[in-house]
C-alpha positions as CSV (number, residue, x, y, z in Angstrom):
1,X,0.0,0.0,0.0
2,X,1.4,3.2,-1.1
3,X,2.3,6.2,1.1
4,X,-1.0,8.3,-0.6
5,X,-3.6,6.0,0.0
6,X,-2.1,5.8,3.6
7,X,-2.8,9.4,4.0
8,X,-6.1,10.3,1.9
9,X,-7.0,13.4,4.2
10,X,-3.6,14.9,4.2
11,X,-3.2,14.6,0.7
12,X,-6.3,16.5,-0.1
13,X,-6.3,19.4,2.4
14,X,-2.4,19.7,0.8
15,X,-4.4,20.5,-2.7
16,X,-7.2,22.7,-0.8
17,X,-3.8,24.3,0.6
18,X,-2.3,24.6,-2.3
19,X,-5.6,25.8,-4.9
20,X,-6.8,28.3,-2.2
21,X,-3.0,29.8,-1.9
22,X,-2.6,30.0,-5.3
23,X,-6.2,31.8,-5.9
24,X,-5.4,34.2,-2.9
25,X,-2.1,35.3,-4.6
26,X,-3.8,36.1,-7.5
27,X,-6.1,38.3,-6.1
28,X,-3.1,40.0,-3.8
29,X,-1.5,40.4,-7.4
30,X,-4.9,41.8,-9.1
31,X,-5.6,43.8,-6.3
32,X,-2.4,45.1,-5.9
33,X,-2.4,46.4,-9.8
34,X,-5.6,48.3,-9.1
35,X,-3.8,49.7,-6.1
36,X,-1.2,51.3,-8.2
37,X,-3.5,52.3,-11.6
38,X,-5.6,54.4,-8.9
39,X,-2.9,56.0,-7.3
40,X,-1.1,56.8,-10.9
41,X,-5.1,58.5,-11.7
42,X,-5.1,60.4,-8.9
43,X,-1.6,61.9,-8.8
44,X,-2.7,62.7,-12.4
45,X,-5.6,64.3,-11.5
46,X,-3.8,66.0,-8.2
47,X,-1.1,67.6,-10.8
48,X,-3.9,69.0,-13.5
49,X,-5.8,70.7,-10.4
50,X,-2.8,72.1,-9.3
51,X,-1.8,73.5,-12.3
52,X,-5.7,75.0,-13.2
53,X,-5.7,76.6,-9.9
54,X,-1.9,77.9,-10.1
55,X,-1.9,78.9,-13.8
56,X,-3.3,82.0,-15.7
57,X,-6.2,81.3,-18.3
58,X,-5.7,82.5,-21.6
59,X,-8.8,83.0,-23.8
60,X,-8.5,81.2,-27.4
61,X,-7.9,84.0,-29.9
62,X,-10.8,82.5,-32.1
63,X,-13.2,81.7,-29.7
64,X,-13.2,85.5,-28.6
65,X,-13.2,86.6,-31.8
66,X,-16.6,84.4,-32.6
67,X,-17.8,85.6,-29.3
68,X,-17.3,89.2,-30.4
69,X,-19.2,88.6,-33.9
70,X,-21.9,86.9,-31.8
71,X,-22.7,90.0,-29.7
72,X,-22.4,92.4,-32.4
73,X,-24.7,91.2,-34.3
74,X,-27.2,90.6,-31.5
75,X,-26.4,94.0,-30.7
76,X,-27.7,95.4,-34.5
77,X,-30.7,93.5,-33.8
78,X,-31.7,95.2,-31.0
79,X,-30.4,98.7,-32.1
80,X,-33.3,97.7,-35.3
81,X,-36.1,96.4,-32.9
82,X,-35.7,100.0,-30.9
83,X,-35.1,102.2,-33.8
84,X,-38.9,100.2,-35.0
85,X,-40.7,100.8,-31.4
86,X,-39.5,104.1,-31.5
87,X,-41.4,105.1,-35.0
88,X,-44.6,103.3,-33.1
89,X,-44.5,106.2,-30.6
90,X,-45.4,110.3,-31.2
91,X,-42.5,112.4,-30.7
92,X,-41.8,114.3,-28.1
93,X,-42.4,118.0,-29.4
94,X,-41.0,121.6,-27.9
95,X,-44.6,122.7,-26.7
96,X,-44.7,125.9,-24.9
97,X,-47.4,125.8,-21.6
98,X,-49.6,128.2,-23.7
99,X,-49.4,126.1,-26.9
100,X,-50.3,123.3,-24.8
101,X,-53.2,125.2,-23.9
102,X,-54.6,126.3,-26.9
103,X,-54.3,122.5,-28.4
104,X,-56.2,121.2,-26.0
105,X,-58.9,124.0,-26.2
106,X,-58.8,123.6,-29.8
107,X,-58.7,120.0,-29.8
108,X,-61.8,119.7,-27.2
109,X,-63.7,122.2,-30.1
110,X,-63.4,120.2,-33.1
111,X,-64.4,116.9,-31.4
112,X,-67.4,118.7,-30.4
113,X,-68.4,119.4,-33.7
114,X,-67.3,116.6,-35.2
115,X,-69.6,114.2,-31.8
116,X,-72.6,116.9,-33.2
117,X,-72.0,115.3,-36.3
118,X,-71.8,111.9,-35.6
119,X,-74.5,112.6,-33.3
120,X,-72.5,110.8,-30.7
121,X,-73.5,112.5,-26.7
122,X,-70.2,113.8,-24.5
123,X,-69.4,113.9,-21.2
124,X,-72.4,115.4,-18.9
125,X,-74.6,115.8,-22.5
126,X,-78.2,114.7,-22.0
127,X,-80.2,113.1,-24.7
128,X,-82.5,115.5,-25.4
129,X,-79.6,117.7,-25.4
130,X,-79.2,119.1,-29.5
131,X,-76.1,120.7,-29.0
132,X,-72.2,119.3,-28.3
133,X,-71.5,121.0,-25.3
134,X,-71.4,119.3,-22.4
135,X,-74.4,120.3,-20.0
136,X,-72.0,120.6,-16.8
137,X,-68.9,121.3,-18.6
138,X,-67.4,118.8,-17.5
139,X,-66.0,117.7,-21.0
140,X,-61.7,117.8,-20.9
141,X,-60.4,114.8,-22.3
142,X,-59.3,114.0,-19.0
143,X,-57.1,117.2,-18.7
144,X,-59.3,118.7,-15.5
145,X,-59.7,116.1,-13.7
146,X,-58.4,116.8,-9.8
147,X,-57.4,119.9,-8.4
148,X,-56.2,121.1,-11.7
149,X,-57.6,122.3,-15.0
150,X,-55.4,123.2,-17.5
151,X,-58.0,124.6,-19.2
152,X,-57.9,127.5,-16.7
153,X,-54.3,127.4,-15.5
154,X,-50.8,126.5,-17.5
155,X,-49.1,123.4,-16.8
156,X,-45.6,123.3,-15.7
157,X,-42.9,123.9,-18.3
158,X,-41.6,120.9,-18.2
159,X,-44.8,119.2,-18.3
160,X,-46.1,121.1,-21.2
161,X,-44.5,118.7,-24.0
162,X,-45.1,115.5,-22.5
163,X,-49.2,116.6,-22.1
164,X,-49.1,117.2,-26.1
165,X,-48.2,114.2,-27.0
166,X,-50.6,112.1,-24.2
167,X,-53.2,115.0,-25.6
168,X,-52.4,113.5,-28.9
169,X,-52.6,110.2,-27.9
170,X,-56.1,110.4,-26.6
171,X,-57.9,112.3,-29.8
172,X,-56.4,109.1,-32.0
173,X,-58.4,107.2,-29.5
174,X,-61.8,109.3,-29.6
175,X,-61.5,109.6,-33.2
176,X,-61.9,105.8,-33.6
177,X,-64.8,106.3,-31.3
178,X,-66.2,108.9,-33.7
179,X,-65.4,107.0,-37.1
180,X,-67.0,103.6,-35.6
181,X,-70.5,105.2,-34.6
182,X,-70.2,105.0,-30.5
183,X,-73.1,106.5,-29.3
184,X,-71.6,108.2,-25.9
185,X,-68.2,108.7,-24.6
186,X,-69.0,108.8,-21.0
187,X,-65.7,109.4,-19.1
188,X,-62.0,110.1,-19.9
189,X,-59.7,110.0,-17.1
190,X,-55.8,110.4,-16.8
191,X,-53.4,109.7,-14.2
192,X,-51.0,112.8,-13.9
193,X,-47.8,112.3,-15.4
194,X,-44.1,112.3,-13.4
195,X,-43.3,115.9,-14.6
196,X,-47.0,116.9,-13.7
197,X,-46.0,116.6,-9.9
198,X,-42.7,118.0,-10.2
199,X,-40.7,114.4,-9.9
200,X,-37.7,113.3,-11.2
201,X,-36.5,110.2,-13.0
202,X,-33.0,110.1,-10.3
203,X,-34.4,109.7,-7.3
204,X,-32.2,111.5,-4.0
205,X,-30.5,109.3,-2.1
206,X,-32.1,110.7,1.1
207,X,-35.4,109.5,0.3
208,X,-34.1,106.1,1.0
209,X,-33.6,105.3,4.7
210,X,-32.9,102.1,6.0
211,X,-35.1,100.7,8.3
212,X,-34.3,100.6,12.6
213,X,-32.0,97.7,13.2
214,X,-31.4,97.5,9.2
215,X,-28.7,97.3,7.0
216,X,-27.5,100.5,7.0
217,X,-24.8,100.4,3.5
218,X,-26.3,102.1,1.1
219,X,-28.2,99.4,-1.7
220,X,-28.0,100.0,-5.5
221,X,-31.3,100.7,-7.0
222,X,-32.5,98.7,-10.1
223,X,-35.2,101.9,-10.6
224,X,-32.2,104.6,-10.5
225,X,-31.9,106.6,-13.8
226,X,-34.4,107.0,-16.8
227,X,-36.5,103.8,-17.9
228,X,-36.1,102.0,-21.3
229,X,-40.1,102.2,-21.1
230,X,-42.2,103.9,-19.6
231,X,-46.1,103.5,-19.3
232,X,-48.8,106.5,-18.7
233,X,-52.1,105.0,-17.7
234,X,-55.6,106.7,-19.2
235,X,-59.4,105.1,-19.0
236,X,-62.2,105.9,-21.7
237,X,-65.6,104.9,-21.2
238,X,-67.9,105.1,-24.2
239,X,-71.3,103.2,-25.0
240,X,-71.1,101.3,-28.2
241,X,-72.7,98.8,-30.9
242,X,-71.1,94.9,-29.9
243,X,-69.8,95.8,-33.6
244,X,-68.3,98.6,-33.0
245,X,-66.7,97.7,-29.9
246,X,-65.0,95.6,-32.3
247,X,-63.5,97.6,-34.5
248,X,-62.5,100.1,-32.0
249,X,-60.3,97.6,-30.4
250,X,-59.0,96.5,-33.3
251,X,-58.0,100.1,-34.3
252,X,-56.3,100.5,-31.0
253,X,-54.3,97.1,-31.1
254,X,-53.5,97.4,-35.0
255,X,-52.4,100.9,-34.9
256,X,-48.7,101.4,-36.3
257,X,-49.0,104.7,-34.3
258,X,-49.3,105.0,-31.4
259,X,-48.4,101.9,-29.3
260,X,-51.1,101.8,-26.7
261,X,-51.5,98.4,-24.8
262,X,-54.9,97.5,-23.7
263,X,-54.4,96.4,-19.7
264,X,-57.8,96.1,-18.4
265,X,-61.2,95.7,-20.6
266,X,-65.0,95.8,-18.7
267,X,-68.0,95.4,-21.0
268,X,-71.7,95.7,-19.3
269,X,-74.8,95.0,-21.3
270,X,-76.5,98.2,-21.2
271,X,-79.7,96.3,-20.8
272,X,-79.7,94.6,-18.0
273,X,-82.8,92.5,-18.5
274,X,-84.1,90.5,-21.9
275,X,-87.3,91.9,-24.1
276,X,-90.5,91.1,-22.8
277,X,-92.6,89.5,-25.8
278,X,-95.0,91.8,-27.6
279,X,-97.9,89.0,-28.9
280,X,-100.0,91.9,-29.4
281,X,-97.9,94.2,-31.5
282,X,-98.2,91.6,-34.3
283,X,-101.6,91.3,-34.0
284,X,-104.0,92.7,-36.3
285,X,-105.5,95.6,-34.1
286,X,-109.3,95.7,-33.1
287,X,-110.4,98.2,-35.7
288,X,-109.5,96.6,-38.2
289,X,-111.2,93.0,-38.6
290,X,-109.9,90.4,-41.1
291,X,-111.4,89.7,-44.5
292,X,-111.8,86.8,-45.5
293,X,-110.0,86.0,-48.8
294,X,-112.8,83.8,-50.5
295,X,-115.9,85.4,-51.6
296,X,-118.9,84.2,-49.2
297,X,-121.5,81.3,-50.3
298,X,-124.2,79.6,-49.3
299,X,-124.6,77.3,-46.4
300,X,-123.8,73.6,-47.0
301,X,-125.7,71.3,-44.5
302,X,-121.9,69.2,-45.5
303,X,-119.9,71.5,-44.9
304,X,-118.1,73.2,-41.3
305,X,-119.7,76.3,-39.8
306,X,-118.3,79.5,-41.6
307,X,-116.2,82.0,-39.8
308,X,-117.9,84.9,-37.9
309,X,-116.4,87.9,-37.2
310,X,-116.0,87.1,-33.7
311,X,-113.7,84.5,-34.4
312,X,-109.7,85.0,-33.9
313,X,-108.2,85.8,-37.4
314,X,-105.9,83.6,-38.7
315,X,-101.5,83.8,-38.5
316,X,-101.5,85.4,-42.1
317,X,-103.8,88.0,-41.4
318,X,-101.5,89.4,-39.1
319,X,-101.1,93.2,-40.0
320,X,-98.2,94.2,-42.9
321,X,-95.2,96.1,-41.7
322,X,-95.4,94.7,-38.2
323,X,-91.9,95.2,-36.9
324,X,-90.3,92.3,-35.0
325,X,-88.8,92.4,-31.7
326,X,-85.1,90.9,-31.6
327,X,-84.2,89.1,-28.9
328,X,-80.4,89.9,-29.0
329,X,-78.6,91.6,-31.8
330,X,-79.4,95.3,-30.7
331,X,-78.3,96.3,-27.8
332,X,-75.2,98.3,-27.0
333,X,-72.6,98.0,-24.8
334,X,-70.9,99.9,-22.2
335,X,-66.9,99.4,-22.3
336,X,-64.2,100.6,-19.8
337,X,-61.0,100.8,-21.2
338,X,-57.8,101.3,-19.1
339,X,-55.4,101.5,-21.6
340,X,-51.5,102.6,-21.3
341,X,-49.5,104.7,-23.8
342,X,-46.0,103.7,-23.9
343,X,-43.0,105.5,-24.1
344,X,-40.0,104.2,-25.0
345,X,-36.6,105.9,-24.1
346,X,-34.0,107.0,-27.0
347,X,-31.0,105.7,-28.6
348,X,-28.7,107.6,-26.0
349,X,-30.5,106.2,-23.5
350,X,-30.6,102.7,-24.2
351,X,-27.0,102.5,-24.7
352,X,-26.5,104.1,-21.6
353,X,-28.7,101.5,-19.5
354,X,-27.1,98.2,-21.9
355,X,-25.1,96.1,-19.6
356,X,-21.1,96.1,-19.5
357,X,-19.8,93.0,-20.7
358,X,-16.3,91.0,-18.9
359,X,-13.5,91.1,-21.2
């Protein structure tokens, strides 16, 4: 008997030994060779951060140069989209306090004859009113509203030119009012403009106060300086046609001149309750009793009692030129409009407000 069949067990937990040694050093080995391709990674990526954070960026010469074509052509686009809002706008003209003054009164005459015209009522007119002067006199275009009626007192000079072109502004709106058969203009109202009360566009630094137990550095305002647009808020109230109230928002919208943006719109039936059905306006009235078409003839013991005058008349002797009663189609409407003219600042301007770009 040989020396291996003697010892079975020692024979095979040698081979265990010797497989599982064998399999555990090539894992030290494998393991070992990950060890050292991770450390040569990260000493790789130690040196690059190192030598972003130590070195000096350099732009590429062509990327900057693209970069530079970009923005100046982004640049001619916007200098074309505000030349274009600025021919949507009035200008601005040099209007003397008293020319002001004598637009306006000039301007409120001619819509009155032209509304007398157009037999369209005005502000504080009654119906039975024939003329186109207001009853109460109450009739400015919105320029007397308040404590102030400039047309009694002059405006501040440097309020005059700004009120010629809003003055402006409103007549295109009345004139659609006029050319699109409104039937009232109830109410125009303005809010005053910034130059009306005397303000400024820069406001004073001592106006802003920080508040007790605040920061107390001074913060940068966003609002400092002129606007790139400004808005000027105005209301007109008018009674209408539902098709006309149509058009004149259309004309207001689709105008190339001036750009006015519609903010708030409230339309009211001006009837409040539906038409009561007439029956008896389509009737044929009492004096006048129907005729028969067919000529009378003698009683037939066959055939149905004739018609006595007592008798209802019949649908098609209902009385010619009756006029019918729509149910809707006729009414008209009463519209508020709060509409705001908008001013957009100049060339100079808008290149001083553009933002400064890192070279």
């Amino acid at each position: 008997m040989s020396w291996f069949q003697e010892n079975k067990f020692t024979v095979i937990f040698g081979g265990i030994t010797a497989v599982a040694a064998g399999a555990l050093g090539w894992l030290v080995l494998g393991a070992k060779s990950d060890l050292e391709t991770a450390q040569a990674k990260f000493t790789d990526a130690t040196s690059e951060l190192g030598r972003l954070q130590n070195g000096k960026p350099f732009p590429n010469e062509k990327n900057v140069a693209a970069y530079k074509a970009e923005l100046g052509r982004v640049e001619g686009e916007v200098s074309k989209l505000h030349q274009k809002l600025l021919t949507t706008e009035f200008p601005i003209e040099n209007v003397a306090p008293n020319a002001f003054q004598d637009r306006l009164k000039q301007t409120i005459d001619r819509i009155k004859g032209e509304a007398l015209a157009q037999k369209m009522m005005l502000p504080g007119q009654k119906k039975d009113d024939a003329s186109a002067v207001a009853a109460d006199g109450s009739f400015n275009l919105g320029f007397g509203n308040g404590s102030v009626n400039y047309l009694d007192k002059l405006p501040q000079d440097e309020a005059s030119s700004e009120l010629a072109r809003e003055l402006k502004v409103i007549d295109f709106v009345v004139q659609l009012l006029l050319a699109n058969k409104a039937t009232h203009l109830v109410e125009v109202k303005r809010e005053p403009l910034a130059s009306e009360k005397g303000e400024k566009d820069d406001k004073k630094k001592d106006d802003k106060k920080p508040a007790p137990g605040g920061d107390t550095k001074p913060k940068k305002d966003k609002e400092d300086g002129p606007k790139l647009v400004t808005h000027h808020k105005f209301e007109v109230k008018f009674i209408a046609p539902q098709s006309s109230v149509m058009k004149i928002l259309n004309g207001i919208t689709t105008a190339s001149q001036p750009f006015i943006i519609p903010r708030r719109i409230f339309v009211e039936n001006e009837k409040k309750e539906g038409p009561v059905k007439e029956i008896a306006s389509l009737a044929v009235p009492p004096s006048e009793p129907a005729v028969s078409a067919t000529p009378a003839v003698p009683a037939d013991p066959a055939s149905p009692a004739p018609v006595t005058p007592d008798a209802p008349a019949p649908a098609a002797a209902t009385k010619e030129g009756a006029k019918l009663l729509w149910v809707v189609g006729e009414e008209h409407l009463v519209v508020e409009l709060e509409l705001e003219m908008v001013d957009f600042a100049d060339a100079k301007i808008a290149l001083e407000q553009k933002p400064k770009t890192s070279k």
